[in-house]
C-alpha positions in Angstrom: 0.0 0.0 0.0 1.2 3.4 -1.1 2.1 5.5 2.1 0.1 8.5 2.1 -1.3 11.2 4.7 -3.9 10.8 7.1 -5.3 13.9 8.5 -7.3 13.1 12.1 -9.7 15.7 13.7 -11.4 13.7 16.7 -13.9 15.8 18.7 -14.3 12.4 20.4 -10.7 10.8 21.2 -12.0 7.3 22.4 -9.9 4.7 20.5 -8.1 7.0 18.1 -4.8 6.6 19.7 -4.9 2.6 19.6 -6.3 3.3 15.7 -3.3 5.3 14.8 -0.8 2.9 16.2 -2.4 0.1 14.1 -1.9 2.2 11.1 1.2 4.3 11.6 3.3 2.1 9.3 1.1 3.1 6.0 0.6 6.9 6.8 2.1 9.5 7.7 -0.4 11.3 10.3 -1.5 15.3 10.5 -4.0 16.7 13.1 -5.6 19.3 15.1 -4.6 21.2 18.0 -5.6 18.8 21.5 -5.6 15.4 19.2 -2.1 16.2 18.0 -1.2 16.6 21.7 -2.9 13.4 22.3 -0.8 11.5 19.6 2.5 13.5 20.7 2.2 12.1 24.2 1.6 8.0 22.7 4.8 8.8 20.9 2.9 8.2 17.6 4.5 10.7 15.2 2.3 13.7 13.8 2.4 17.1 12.0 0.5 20.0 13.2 -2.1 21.2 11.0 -0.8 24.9 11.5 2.7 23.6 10.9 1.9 21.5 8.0 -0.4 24.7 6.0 2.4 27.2 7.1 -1.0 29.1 8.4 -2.5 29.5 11.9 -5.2 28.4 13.7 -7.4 31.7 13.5 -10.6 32.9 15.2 -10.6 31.3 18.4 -10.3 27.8 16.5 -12.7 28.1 14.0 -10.9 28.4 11.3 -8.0 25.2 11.4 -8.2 22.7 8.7 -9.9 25.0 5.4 -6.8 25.0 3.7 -5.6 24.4 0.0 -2.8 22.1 1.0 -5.2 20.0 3.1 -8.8 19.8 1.0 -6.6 19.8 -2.1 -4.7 16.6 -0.9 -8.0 15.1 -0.5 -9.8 15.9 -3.6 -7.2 15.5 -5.7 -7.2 11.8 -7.8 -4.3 10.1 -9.8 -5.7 11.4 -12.6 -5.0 15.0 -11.7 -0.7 13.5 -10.3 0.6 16.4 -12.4 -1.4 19.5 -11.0 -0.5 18.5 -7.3 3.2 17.8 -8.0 3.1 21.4 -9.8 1.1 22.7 -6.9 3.6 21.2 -4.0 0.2 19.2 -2.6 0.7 15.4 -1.7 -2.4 13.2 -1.3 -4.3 12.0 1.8 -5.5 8.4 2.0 -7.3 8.5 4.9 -9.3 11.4 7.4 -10.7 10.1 10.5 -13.1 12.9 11.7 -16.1 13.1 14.1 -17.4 15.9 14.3 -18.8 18.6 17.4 -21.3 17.6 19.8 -24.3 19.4 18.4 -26.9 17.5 19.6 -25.4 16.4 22.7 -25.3 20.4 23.9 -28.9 21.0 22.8 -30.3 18.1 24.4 -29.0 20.0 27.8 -29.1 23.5 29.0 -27.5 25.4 27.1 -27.5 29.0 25.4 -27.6 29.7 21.5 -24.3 30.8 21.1 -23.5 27.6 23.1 -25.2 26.0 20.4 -23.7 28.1 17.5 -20.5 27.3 19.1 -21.0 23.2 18.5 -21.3 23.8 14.7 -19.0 22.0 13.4 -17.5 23.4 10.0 -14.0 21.8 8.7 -14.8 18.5 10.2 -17.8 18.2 7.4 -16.1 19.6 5.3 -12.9 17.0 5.7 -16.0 14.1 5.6 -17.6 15.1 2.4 -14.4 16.0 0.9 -13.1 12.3 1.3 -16.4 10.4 0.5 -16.7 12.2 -2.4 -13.1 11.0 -3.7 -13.7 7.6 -1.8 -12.0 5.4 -4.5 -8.4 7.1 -3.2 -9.5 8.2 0.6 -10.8 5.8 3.3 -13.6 8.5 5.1 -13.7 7.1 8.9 -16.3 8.8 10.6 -17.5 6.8 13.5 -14.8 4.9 16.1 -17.2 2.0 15.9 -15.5 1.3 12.4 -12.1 2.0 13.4 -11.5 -1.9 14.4 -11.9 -3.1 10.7 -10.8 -0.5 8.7 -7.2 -1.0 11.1 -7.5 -4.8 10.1 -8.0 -3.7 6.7 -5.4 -1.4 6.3 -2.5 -3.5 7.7 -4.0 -6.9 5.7 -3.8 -4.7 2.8 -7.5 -6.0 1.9 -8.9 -2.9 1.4 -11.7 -3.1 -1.1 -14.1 -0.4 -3.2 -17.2 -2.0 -1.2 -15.4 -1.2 2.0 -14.2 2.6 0.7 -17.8 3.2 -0.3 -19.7 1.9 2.8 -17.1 4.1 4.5 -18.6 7.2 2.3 -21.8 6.5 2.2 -21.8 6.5 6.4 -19.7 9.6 6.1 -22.8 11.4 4.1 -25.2 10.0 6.2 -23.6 11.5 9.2 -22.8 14.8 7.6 -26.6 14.4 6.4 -28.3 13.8 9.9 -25.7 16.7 11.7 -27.4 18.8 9.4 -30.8 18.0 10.0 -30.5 18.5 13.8 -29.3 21.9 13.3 -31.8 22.6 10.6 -34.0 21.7 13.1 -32.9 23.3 15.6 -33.2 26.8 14.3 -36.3 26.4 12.5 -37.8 25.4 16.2 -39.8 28.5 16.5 -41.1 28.5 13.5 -44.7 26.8 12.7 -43.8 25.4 9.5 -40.6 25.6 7.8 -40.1 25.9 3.9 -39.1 22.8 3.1 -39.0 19.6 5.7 -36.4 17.2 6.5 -35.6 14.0 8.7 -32.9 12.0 10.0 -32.8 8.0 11.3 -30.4 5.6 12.1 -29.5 2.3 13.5 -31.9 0.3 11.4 -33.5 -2.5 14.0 -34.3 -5.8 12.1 -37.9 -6.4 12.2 -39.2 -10.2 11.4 -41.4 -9.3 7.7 -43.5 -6.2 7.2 -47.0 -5.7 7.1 -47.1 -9.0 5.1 -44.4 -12.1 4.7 -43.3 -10.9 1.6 -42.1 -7.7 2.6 -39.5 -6.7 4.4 -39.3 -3.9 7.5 -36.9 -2.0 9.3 -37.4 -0.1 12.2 -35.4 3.0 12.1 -34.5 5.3 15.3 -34.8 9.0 15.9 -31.0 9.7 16.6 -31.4 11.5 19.6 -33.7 8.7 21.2 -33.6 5.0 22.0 -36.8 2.6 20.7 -39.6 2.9 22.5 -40.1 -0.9 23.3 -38.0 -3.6 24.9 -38.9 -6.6 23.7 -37.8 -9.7 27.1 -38.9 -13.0 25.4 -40.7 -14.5 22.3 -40.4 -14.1 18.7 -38.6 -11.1 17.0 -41.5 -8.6 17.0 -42.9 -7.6 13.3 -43.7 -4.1 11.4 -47.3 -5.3 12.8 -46.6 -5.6 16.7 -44.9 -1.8 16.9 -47.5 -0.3 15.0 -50.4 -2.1 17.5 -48.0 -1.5 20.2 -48.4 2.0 19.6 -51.7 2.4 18.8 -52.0 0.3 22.7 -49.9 2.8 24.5 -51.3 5.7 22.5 -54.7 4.6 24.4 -53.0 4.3 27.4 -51.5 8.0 27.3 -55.0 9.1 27.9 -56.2 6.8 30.6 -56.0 7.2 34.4 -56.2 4.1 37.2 -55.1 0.7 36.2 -55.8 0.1 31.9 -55.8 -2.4 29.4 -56.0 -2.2 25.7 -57.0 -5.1 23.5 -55.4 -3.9 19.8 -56.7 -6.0 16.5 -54.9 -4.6 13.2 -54.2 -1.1 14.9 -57.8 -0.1 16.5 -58.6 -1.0 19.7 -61.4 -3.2 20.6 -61.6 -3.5 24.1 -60.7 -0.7 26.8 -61.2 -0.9 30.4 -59.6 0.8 33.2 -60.4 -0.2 37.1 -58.8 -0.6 40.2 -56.8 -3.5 39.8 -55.0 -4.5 36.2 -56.8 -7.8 36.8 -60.1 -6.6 36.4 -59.2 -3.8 33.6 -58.6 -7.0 31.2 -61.3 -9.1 32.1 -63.6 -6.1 31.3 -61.9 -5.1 28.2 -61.4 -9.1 27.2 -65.4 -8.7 27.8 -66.2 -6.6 25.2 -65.1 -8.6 22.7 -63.5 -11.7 23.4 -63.7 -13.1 19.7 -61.8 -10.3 18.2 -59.1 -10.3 20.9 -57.7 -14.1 19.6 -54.4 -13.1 18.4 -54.1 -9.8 19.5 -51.8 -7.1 20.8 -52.5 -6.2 24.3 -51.0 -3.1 26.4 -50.8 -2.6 29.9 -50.3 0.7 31.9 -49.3 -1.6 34.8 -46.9 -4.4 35.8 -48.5 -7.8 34.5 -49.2 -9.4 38.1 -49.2 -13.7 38.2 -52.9 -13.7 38.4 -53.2 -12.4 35.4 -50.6 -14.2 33.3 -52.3 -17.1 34.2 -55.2 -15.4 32.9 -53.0 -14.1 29.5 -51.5 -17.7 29.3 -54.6 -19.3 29.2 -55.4 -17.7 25.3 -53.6 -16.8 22.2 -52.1 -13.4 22.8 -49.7 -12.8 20.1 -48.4 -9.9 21.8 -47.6 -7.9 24.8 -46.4 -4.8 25.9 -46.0 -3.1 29.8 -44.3 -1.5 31.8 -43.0 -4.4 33.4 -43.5 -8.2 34.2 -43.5 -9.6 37.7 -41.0 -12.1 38.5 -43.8 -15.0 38.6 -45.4 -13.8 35.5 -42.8 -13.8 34.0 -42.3 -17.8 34.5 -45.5 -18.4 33.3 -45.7 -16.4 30.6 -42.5 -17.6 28.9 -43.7 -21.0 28.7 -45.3 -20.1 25.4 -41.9 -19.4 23.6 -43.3 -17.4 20.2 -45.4 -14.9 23.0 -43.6 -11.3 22.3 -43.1 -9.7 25.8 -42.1 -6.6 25.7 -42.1 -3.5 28.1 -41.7 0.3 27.6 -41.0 3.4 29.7 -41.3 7.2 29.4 -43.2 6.7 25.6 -44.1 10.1 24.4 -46.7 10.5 21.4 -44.2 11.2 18.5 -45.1 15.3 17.7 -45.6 14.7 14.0 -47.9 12.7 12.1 -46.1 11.5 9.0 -47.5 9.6 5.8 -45.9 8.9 2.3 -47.8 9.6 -1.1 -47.0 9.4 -4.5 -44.1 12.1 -4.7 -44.2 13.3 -1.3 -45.0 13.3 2.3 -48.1 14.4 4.6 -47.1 15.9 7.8 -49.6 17.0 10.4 -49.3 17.5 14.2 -50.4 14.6 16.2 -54.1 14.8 17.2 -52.6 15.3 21.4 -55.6 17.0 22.2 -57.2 15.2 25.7 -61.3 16.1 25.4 -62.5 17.6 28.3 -65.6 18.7 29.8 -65.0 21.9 28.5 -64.9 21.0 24.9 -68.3 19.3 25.1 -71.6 21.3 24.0 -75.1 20.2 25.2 -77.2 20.5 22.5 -80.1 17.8 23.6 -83.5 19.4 25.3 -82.3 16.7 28.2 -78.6 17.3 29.9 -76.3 14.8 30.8 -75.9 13.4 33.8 -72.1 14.1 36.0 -71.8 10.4 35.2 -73.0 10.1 31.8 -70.4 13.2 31.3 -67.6 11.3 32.8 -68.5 8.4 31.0 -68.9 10.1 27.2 -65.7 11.5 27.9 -64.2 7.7 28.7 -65.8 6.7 25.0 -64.4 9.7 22.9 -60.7 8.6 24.1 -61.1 5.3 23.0 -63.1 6.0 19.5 -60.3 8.8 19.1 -57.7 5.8 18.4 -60.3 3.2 16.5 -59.8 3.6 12.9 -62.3 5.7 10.7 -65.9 5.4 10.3 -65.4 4.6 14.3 -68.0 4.2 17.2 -67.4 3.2 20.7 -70.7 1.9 23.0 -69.1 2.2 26.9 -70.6 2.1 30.6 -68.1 3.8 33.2 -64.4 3.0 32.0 -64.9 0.0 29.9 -66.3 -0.4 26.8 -69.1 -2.7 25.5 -69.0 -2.5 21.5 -66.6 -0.6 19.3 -67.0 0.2 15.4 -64.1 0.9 13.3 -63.0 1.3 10.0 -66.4 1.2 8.3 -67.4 3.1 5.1 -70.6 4.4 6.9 -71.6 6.1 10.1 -74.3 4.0 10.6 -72.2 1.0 9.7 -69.8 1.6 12.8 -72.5 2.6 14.6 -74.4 -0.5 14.0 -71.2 -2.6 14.5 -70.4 -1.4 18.2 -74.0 -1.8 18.9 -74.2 -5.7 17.4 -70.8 -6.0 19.8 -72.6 -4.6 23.0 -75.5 -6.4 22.5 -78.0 -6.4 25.3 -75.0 -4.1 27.6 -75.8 -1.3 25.2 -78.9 -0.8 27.6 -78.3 2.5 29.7 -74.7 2.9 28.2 -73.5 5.9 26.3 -72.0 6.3 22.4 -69.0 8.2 20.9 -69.0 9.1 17.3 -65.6 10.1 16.1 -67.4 12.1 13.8 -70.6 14.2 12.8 -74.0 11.7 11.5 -75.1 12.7 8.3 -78.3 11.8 9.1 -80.6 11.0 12.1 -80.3 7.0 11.2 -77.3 6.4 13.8 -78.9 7.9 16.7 -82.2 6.1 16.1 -79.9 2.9 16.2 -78.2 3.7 19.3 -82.0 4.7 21.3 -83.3 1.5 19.9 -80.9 -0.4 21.8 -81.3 1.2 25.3 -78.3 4.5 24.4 -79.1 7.2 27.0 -76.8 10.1 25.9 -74.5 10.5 22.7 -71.1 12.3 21.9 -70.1 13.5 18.4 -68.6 16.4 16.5 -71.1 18.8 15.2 -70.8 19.8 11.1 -73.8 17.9 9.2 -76.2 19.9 7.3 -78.4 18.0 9.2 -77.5 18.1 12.4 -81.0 19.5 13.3 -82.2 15.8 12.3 -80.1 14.1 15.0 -81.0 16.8 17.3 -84.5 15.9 16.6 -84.0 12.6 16.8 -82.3 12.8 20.1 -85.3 14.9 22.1 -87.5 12.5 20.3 -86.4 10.0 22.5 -85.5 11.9 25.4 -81.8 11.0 25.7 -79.1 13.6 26.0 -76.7 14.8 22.9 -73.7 16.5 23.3 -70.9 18.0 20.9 -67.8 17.9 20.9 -65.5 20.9 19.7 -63.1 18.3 18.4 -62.8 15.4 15.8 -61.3 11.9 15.7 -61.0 10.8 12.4 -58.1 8.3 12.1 -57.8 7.1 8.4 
């Protein structure tokens, strides 16, 4: 291997002096001001940057490695031999950089021009430089790679796969720096002009929404995932999406919960006292649609009720933790996912791709309260009837669109979802509720086009309705309502979920 430079500017020093060591025989090694030192002291030979331009660090550091001599050693390629030897530059084969610790300051208190200060300039400029001439400069941009690209070096078995994974990581870093600071100074404003996003670490997921497709799960940089999975098999594109569609639920519950998810909508809710009874009454409400379903717990999964869990198909679960005992029991069943999670916030953005672009909204984190609701019955609501319509909208706000929930207290009896028709969900929830529908009350997730749902609902015992106003008939349902005597009351806000 021809010797050549290596220029190395390490915010973060871990491992770099063992690195150079390993390499020292093929380069010949030129660095910034406190890694230089570092080198100096492990008797590894090295050039000062300053030294080596014939130019000074200027501006209190900011201004070190932007130099001809050192960005024209990396561009420069075989083909251009004779314009460096006329220009006195000698070619790098190797710049290990990472860079400032943007998103480590923000993440802390700090001020702006702390912030500012973290911008890192010449050590992105030093990355892209090299991964864009990758066939002549290995680009090392993480210490995580330094390991094999040593072995590489001194086996002499570097390859043009190798140099271009090496770039194409070096772009994606440069890429996702960016975006944090992108986003970090477009934070006050309400919607920037164009939109951009950064992931990493890939986790393997077991298929996709089907077998045939694959899945990936990737990770906000600055976060870990929001699950850990303890036993069972490796968890599928489906499981996370029904895991959060559970835990979303659970955000807006109170007492002990449980939420029965079946392809993304819930359809059984129940909180209670005990985490015992919360599943038996949300098992209740529809016990043939939970076979095979994802079920999320706001509370550690006691022995009584994995006996209870271990007694039916459950194809997944999620909580924030297992007791010691459940645990045993539930792990008989070796494919059962088990997973737990802590400190889940509802992601701030709701993102979906369509042909040629992306839809971004904020998330619906709205919480109904009695203050958004609007009697607009002859009859009023009762305290209880109030408490429970409210109980109903924050389950039918998470049951896919055309969506109707039929609940008593904190557990529902019948839920509707993903219907073409109003009265189709509404007639759903009802056929699920069955003679319980009796004295219970009903959540629409949206207005009823015509008085059809809430003649339903009164013919099966409904005493007092919730739903979004907007229907040019709305007087219909208001009719319809009085003509029964039940209460109906509005809601300022909407739950569609499509």
């Amino acid at each position: 291997m021809e010797r050549r430079q290596g220029i190395i500017s390490v915010f973060d020093k871990d491992g770099i002096v063992e690195f150079c060591k390993s390499v020292s025989s093929h380069f010949d090694f030129i660095s910034t001001g406190k890694t230089a030192t570092i080198l100096k002291a492990s008797q590894i030979p090295v050039t000062k940057v300053s030294d080596f331009t014939g130019y000074p660090e200027i501006l209190g550091g900011r201004v070190k490695t932007l130099h001809p001599n050192i960005l024209g050693g990396i561009l420069g390629t075989t083909k251009q031999k004779s314009e460096l030897e006329q220009m006195n530059l000698h070619p790098f084969g190797l710049v290990v950089v990472n860079l400032y610790p943007f998103e480590q300051i923000i993440s802390q208190q700090h001020s702006t021009m702390d912030a500012i200060e973290n911008i890192d300039i010449g050590g992105v400029t030093l990355l892209r430089a090299a991964a864009k001439n990758y066939h002549e400069v290995l680009v090392v941009s993480s210490p995580s790679d330094y390991e094999r690209v040593a072995a590489a070096i001194t086996n002499e078995s570097i390859t043009q796969e190798l140099r271009k994974e090496l770039a194409v990581k070096a772009f994606h870093h440069t890429a996702k720096y960016d975006i944090a600071i992108s986003h970090y100074f477009s934070s006050d404003l309400k919607w920037a002009s164009s939109f951009v996003m950064g992931f990493e670490n890939p986790q393997e997921l077991r298929y996709g929404e089907n077998w045939h497709q694959e899945a990936k799960y990737y990770l906000n940089p600055s976060v870990d995932p929001f699950y850990k999975q303890i036993h069972g098999k490796e968890v599928s594109y489906n499981n996370l999406v029904d895991f959060s569609a559970a835990i979303g639920v659970l955000s807006e519950l109170e007492d002990s919960s449980c939420v029965i998810i079946k392809h993304t909508s819930p359809c059984g809710v129940a909180s209670a006292n005990d985490i015992e009874t919360a599943f038996d009454h949300a098992f209740a409400t529809d016990n043939l649609s939970a076979f095979g379903s994802a079920m999320g717990f706001n509370q550690s999964i006691t022995e009584p009720l994995a006996k209870k869990l271990n007694a039916m198909f459950v194809d997944a679960i999620i909580a924030p933790e297992f007791d010691e005992q459940a645990i045993g029991i539930l792990t008989k069943k070796k494919k059962l996912i088990l997973c737990t999670f802590n400190d889940y916030k509802i992601p701030d953005l709701t993102i979906r791709l369509v042909p040629n672009g992306i839809l971004v909204q904020p998330s619906d984190s709205h919480k109904i309260s009695e203050a958004d609701l609007k009697v607009v019955s002859k009859k009023s609501p009762s305290k209880q009837e109030i408490a429970d319509l409210i109980f109903a909208w924050k389950v039918v706000k998470y049951a896919k669109s055309n969506a109707a929930v039929i609940s008593t207290g904190t557990r529902t009896l019948g839920v509707g979802m993903g219907q073409t028709s109003r009265i189709g969900a509404v007639e759903l929830a009802l056929k699920r509720a069955g003679a319980r529908a009796d004295g219970a009350v009903m959540a629409s997730d949206a207005f009823f086009p015509y008085r059809d749902s809430i003649d339903a609902a009164v013919k099966e015992g409904v005493s007092a309705v919730v739903a979004p106003g907007g229907s040019i008939r709305d007087n219909e349902s208001i009719e319809a309502a009085d003509d029964a005597g039940i209460s109906f009351v509005w809601s300022s806000v909407r739950a569609f979920l499509h």
